[in-house]
C-alpha positions, 0 to 999 in steps of 0.5 A: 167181234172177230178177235172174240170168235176167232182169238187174236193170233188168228186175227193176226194170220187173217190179216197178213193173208188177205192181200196174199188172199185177194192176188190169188183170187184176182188170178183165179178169176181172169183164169175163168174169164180166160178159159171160159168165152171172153167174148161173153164177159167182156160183153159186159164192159162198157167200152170193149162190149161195143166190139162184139155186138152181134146183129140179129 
């Protein structure tokens, strides 16, 4: 289906990309959670979030 659309030389590009593609993205995100409140993400982990329960 993708070798119809796109054609096969960009197949080809499209797949010797990706995991250049997905390291940048990884990158990208611990760049948000770090430069956004960690705390808040890091809420979400199952062992790391018992650290910042707060009691109301």
């Amino acid at each position: 289906m993708l070798n119809q659309l796109l054609g096969p030389r960009y197949v080809q590009l499209l797949q010797n990309w990706t995991p250049t593609i997905l390291t940048w993205g990884g990158v990208a995100g611990v760049g948000v959670i770090w430069a956004t409140d960690w705390k808040l993400v890091l809420q979400y982990v199952p062992y790391i979030g018992g650290k910042y329960k707060t009691e109301d």
